[in-house]
C-alpha positions as CSV (number, residue, x, y, z in Angstrom):
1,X,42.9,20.5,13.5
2,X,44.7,23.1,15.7
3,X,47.0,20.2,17.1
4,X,47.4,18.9,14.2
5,X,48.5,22.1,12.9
6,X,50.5,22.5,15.5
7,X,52.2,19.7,15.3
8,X,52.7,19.8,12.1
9,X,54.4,23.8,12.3
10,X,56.5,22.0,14.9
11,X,57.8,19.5,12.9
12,X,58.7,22.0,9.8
13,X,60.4,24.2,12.4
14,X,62.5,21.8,13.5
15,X,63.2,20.5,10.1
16,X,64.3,23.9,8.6
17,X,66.4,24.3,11.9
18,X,68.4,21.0,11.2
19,X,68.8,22.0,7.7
20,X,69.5,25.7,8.5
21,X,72.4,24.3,11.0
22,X,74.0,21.8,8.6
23,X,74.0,24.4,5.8
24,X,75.1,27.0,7.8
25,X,78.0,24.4,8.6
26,X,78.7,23.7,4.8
27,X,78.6,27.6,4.0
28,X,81.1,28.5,6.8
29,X,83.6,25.4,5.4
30,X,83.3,26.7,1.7
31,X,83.3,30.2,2.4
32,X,86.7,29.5,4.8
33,X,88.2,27.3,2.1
34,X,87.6,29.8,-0.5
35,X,89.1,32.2,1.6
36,X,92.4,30.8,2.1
37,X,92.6,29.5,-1.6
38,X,92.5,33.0,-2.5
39,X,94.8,34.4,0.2
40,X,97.2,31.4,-1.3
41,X,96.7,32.1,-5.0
42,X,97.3,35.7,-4.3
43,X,100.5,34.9,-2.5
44,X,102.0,32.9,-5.5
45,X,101.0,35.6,-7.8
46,X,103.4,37.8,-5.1
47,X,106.2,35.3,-5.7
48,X,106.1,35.2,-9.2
49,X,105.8,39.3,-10.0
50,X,108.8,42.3,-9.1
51,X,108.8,43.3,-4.9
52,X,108.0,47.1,-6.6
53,X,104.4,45.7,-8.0
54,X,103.5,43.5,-4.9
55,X,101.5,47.1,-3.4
56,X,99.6,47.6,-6.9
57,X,98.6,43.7,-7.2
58,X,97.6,43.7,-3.5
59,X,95.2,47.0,-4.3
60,X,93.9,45.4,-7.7
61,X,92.8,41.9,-5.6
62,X,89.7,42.5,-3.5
63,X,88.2,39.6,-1.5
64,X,85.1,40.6,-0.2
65,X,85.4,40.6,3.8
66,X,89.2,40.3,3.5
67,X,91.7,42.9,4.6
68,X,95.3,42.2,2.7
69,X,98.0,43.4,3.9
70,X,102.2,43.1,3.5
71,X,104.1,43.1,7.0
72,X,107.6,41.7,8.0
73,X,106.9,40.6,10.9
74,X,102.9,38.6,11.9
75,X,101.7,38.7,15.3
76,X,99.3,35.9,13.8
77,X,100.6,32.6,16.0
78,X,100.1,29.0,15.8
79,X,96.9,27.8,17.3
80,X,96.3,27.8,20.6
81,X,92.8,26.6,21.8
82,X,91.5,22.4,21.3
83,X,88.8,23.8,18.7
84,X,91.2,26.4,17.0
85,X,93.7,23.3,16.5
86,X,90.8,21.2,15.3
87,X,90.5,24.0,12.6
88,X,93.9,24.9,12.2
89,X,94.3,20.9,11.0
90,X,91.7,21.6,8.2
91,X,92.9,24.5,6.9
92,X,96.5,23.9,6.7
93,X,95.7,21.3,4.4
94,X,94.5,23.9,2.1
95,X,97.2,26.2,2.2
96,X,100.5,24.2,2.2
97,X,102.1,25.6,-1.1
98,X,104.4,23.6,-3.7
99,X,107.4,24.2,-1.6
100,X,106.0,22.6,1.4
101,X,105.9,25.8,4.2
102,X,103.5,25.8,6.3
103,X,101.3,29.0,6.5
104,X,100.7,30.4,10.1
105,X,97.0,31.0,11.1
106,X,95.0,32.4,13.7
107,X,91.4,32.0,14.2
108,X,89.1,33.9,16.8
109,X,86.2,31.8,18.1
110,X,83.3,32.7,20.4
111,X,82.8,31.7,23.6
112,X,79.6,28.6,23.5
113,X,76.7,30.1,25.4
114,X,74.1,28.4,27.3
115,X,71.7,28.4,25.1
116,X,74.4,27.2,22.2
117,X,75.2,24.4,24.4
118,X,71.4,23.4,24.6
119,X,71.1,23.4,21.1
120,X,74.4,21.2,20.3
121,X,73.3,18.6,23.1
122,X,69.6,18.6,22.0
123,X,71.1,18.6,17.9
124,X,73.3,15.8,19.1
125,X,70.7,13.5,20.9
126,X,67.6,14.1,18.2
127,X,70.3,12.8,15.2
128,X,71.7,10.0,17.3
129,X,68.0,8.5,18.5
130,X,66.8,8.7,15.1
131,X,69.8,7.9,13.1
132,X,72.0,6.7,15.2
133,X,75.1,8.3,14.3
134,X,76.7,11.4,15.9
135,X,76.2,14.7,15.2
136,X,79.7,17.0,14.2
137,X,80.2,20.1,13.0
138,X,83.7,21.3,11.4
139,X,83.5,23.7,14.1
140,X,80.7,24.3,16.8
141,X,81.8,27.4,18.0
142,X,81.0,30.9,15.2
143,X,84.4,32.1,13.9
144,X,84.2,35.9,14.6
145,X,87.5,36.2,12.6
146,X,89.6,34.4,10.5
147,X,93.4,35.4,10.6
148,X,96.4,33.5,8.0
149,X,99.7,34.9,7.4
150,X,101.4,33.1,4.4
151,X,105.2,33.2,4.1
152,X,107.0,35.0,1.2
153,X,110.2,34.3,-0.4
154,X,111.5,38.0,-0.2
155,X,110.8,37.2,3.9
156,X,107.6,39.5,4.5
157,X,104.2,38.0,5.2
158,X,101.2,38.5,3.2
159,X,98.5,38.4,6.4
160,X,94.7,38.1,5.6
161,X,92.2,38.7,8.3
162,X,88.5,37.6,6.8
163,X,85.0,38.4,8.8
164,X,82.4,35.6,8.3
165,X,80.1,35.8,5.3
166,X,76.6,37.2,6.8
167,X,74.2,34.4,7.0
168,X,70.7,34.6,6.1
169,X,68.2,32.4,8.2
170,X,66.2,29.9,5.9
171,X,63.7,30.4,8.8
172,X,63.2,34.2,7.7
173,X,63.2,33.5,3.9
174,X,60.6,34.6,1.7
175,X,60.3,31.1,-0.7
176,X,60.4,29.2,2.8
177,X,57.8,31.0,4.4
178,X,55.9,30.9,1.1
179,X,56.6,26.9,1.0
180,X,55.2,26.1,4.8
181,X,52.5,28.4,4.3
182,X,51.7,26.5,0.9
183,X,52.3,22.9,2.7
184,X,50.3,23.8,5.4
185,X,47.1,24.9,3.9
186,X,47.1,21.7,1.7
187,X,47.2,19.5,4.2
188,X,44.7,21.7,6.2
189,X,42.4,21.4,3.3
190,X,42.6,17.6,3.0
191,X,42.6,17.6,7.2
192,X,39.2,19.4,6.9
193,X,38.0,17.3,4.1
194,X,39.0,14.0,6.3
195,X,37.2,15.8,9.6
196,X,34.3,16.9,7.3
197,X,33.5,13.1,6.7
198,X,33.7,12.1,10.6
199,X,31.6,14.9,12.1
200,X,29.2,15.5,9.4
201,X,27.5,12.0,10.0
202,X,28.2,12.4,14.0
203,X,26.4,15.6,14.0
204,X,23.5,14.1,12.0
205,X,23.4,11.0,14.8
206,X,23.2,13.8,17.7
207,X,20.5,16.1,16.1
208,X,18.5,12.6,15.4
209,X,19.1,11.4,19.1
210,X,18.3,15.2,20.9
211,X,14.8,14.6,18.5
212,X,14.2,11.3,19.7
213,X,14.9,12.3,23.7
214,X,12.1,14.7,22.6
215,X,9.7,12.4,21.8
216,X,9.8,13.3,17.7
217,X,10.1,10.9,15.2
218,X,12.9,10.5,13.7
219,X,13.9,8.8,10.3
220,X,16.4,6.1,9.8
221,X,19.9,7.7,9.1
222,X,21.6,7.2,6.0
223,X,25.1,5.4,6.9
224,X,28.2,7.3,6.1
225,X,31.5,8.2,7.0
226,X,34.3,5.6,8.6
227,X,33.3,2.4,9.9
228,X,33.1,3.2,13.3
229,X,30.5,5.6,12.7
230,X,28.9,3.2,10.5
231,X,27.9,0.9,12.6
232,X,27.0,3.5,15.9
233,X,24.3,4.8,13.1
234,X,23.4,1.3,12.6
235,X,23.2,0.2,15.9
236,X,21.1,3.6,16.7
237,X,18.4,3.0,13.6
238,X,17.9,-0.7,15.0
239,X,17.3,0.7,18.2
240,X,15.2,3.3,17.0
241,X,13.7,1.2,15.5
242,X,12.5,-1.5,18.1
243,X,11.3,1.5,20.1
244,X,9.1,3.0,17.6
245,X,7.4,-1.1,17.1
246,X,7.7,-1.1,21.0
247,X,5.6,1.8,21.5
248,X,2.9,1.4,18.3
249,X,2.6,-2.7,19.5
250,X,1.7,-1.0,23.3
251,X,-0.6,1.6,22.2
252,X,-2.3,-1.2,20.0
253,X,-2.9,-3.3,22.8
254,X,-4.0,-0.8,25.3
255,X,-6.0,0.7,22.5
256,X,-8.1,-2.4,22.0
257,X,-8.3,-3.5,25.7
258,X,-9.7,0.1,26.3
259,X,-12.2,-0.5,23.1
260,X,-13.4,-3.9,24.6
261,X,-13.7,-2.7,28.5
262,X,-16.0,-0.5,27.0
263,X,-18.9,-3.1,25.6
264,X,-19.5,-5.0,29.1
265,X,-19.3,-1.2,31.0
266,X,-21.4,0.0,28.9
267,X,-23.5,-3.4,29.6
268,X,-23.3,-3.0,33.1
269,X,-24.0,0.0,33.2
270,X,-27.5,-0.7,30.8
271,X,-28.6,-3.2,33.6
272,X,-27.7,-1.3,36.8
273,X,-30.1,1.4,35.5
274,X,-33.1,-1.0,35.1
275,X,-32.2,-1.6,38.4
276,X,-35.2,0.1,41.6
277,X,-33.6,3.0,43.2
278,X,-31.4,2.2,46.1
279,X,-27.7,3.3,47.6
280,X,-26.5,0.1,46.0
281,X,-27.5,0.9,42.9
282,X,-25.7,4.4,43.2
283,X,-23.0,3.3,44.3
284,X,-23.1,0.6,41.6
285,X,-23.2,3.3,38.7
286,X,-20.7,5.7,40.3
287,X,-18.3,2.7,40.2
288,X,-18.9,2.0,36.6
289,X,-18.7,5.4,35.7
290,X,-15.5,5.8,37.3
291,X,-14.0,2.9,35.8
292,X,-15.2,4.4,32.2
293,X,-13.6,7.5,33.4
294,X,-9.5,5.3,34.4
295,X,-9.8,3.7,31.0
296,X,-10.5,6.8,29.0
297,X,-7.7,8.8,30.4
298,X,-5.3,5.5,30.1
299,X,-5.7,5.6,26.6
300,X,-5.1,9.3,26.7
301,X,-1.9,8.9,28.6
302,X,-0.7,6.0,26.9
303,X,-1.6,8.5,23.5
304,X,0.2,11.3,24.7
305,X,3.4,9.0,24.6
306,X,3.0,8.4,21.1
307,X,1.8,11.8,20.2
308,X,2.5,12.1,16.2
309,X,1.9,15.8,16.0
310,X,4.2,17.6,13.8
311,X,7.4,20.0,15.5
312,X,7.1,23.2,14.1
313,X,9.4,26.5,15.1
314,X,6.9,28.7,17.4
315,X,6.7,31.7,19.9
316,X,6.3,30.2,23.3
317,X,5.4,33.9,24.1
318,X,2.8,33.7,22.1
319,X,1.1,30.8,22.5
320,X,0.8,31.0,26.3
321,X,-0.9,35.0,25.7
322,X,-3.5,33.0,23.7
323,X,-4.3,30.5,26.5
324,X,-4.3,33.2,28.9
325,X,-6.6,35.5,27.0
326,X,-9.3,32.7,26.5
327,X,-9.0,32.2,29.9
328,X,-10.1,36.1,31.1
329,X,-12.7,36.4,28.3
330,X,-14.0,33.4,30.2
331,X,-13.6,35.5,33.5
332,X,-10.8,33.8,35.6
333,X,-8.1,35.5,38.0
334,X,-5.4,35.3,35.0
335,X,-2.0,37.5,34.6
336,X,0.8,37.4,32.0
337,X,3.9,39.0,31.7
338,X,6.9,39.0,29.0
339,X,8.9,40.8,27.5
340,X,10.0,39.2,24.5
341,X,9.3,36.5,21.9
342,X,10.6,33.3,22.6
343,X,11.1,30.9,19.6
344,X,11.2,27.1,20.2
345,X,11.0,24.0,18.3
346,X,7.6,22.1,19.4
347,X,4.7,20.6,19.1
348,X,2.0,23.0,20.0
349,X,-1.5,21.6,20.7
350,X,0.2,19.0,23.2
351,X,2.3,22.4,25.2
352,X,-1.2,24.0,24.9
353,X,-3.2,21.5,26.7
354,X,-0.1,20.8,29.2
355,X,-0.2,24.8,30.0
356,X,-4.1,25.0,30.0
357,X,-4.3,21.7,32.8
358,X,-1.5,23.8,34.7
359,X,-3.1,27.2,34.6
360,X,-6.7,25.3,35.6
361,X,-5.1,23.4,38.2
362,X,-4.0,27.2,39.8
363,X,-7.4,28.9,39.2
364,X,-9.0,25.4,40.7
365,X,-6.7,25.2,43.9
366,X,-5.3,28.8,44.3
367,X,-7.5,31.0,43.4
368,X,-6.0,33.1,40.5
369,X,-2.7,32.3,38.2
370,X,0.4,34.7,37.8
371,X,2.4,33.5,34.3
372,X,6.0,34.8,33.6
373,X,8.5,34.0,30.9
374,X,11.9,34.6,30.0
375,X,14.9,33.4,28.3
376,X,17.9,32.1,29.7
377,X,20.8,31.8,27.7
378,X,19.1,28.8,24.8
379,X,16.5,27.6,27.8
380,X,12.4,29.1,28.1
381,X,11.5,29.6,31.6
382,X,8.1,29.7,32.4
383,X,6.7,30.2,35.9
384,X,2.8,29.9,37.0
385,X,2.5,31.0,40.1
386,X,-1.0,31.1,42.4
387,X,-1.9,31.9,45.7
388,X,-3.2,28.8,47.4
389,X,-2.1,26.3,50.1
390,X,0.8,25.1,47.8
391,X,1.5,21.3,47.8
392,X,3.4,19.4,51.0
393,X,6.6,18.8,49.9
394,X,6.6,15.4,50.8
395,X,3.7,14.6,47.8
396,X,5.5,17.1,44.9
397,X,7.3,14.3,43.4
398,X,4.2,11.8,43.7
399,X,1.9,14.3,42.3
400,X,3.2,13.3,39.1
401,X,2.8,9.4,39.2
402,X,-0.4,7.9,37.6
403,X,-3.5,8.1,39.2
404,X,-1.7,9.4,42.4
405,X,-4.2,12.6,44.1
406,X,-4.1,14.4,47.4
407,X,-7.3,13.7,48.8
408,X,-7.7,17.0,50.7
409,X,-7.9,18.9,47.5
410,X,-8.7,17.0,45.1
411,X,-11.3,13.8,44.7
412,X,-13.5,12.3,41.9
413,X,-15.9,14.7,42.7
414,X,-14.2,17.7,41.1
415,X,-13.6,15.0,38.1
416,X,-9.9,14.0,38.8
417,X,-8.8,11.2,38.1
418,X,-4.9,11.8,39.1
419,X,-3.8,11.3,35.3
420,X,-3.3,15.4,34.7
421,X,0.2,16.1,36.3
422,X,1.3,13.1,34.7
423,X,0.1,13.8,30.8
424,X,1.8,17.1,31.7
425,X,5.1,16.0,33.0
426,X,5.3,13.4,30.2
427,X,4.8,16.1,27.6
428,X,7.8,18.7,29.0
429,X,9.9,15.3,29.3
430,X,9.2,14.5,25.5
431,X,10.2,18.1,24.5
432,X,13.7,17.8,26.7
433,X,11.9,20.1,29.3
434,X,11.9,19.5,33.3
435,X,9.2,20.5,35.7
436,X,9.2,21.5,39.1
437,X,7.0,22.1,41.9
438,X,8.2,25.2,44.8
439,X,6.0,25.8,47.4
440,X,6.9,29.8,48.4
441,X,5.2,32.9,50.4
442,X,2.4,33.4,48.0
443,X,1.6,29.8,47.2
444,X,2.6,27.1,44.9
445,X,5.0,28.0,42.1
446,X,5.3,25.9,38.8
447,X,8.5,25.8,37.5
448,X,9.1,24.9,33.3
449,X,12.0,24.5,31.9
450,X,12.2,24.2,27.8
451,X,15.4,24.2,25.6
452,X,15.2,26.7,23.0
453,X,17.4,24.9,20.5
């Protein structure tokens, strides 16, 4: 809108400065013509009247920005100058009386300046490129003063020396200021309606696509505004479509395979037990039980994906005091520090359980947990931070792949099964979060980034 409105005071500006220049041309011609029509009148009046009442009819005939006066002999002299004879030509056609004497004339012009020049050139080439005709003036230059002398039969001269008539600038008038002002708001109006109609629909696309990067589910978009917008929102309900059938069909299936892997476990399982005592048989059951314990957390993964938990507006702040707090009453080396409430939009029983794994991962391996937040501009920081051996940096991307553990702290026997890291990573990625792992003096610092908007 501001370059359109630009453009558009550009465009009026340089319209009332063509006009402004083409009247001012038309006033000077009329106002010079009327000038020497008077001067000429007033000298036949002279002619016709007694020498003894040509001093009382010059008092009693006032032309505004005229000085009359009888002399005889004129220092006024024929023109000089290319531009003054250009002039000259013009207004001796006005003045040549019934008797056929030529009138003498002077006319003072200003010198062109620079910036006159520019403006004449630039005037010129804007009418000829878009009418192609030339651009011409009676007279380019301002006439500071007009100067006639018209003969008299008694032999004297009646001289007339005229300023210009002060010109006001239809730039600085009231009724054109009021007219552009009126012009522009209008079309500003209907410009805003016209925008109103484009971005209304493209905001309503970018709020549904920041929801679906966060894993929410979004509703089909009603189609509005130009075509081109149109089909975008078609093309993104079609495609939000297929991957809300995409993931439902995957949990489905994984859902059912889960259900049936658990019949002939739970068969196997039955007849290992009736089994006699022996390492095989141990071994046996600690197999199937670990296989019970893969599929069970697949489905949870795969669920986690396809969580349908509602977003709600929350305090971040909040919700990670009431972890921490069930955490000391339960007696573990837990700290937390804020110092304001942070509202997001989220879905809180899945950041719960992501911040619970994290904060039991950093009693389990270092000892005690340290948890900070803060705001950063429209972004929640929150930092765990323990006192253990940290991770190697080498394994704190591949901590957070499926079923990927670091067997010198962690093994089946604690109960891991090397799904946590990744449940939790999936979860700050649905909510348009990052995660990060920093290995520092004290230990292993988590690092969680989630937009506040």
């Amino acid at each position: 809108m501001v370059l359109f409105l630009s453009a558009l005071l550009l465009s009026q500006g340089t319209s009332l400065w063509l006009l402004f220049d083409r009247n001012l041309s038309s006033i000077e011609t009329q106002s010079q013509k009327k000038i020497t029509h008077d001067v000429l009148n007033l000298a036949k009046l002279l002619n016709a009247s007694q020498p003894q009442l040509h001093g009382k009819i010059i008092s009693t005939w006032k032309i505004p920005g005229v000085i009359l006066k009888l002399t005889t002999q004129t220092d006024i002299g024929p023109a000089s100058t290319q531009r003054e004879k250009f002039l000259s030509k013009k207004i001796d056609t006005w003045l040549k009386d019934e008797s056929g004497k030529t009138p003498r004339l002077k006319i003072e012009l200003s010198e062109l300046s620079s910036s006159e020049k520019q403006k004449i050139a630039w005037l010129t080439k804007l009418v000829k490129d878009n009418t192609g005709n030339e651009f011409k003036r009676l007279n380019f230059s301002p006439v500071n003063q007009l100067n006639v002398a018209i003969p008299l039969q008694d032999g004297r001269w009646l001289e007339a020396r005229a300023q210009p008539p002060a010109m006001s600038s239809l730039i600085n008038s009231q009724n054109t200021l009021i007219y552009i002002l009126t012009v522009t708001l209008l079309i500003s109006a209907i410009l805003f309606w016209s925008l109103r109609k484009i971005t209304k629909p493209l905001a309503q696309l970018t709020l549904a696509a920041t929801r679906l990067g966060r894993g929410q589910k979004v509703a089909t978009i009603e189609q509005q505004g130009p075509d081109d917008i149109q089909n975008t929102i078609a093309a993104f309900n079609l495609m939000n479509e297929r991957l809300q059938r995409f993931v439902s069909e995957r949990t489905h299936m994984l859902a059912a395979l889960s259900h049936d892997l658990r019949t002939p476990l739970t068969s196997m399982r039955l007849r290992a037990e009736v089994l006699p005592d022996s390492i095989e048989r141990d071994k046996l059951l600690e197999s199937l039980d670990e296989m019970a314990q893969m599929s069970e957390a697949t489905l949870s993964f795969i669920s986690t994906g396809n969580d349908q938990e509602s977003t709600v507006k929350i305090d971040i702040s909040a919700l990670l005091c009431s972890v921490c707090e069930d955490l000391i009453e339960m007696g573990e080396p837990v700290q937390f520090e804020y110092q304001q409430a942070v509202i997001l939009s989220c879905r809180a029983i899945s950041l719960k359980r992501s911040f619970t794994n994290l904060i039991g991962n950093a009693i389990k391996y270092g000892k005690c947990a340290q948890i900070t937040i803060e705001q950063q501009d429209n972004t929640a920081i929150i930092t765990i931070q323990d006192k253990g051996p940290g991770i190697p940096k080498k394994y704190q991307s591949k901590v957070f792949e499926p079923f990927f553990r670091i067997e010198s702290s962690r093994s089946r026997d604690t109960g891991g099964i090397g799904l946590g890291l990744s449940i939790v990573q999936q979860n700050i990625n649905n909510h348009g979060g990052k995660i990060a792992l920093n290995n520092n003096d004290i230990g292993l610092q988590v690092i969680i980034s989630l937009p506040c908007k």
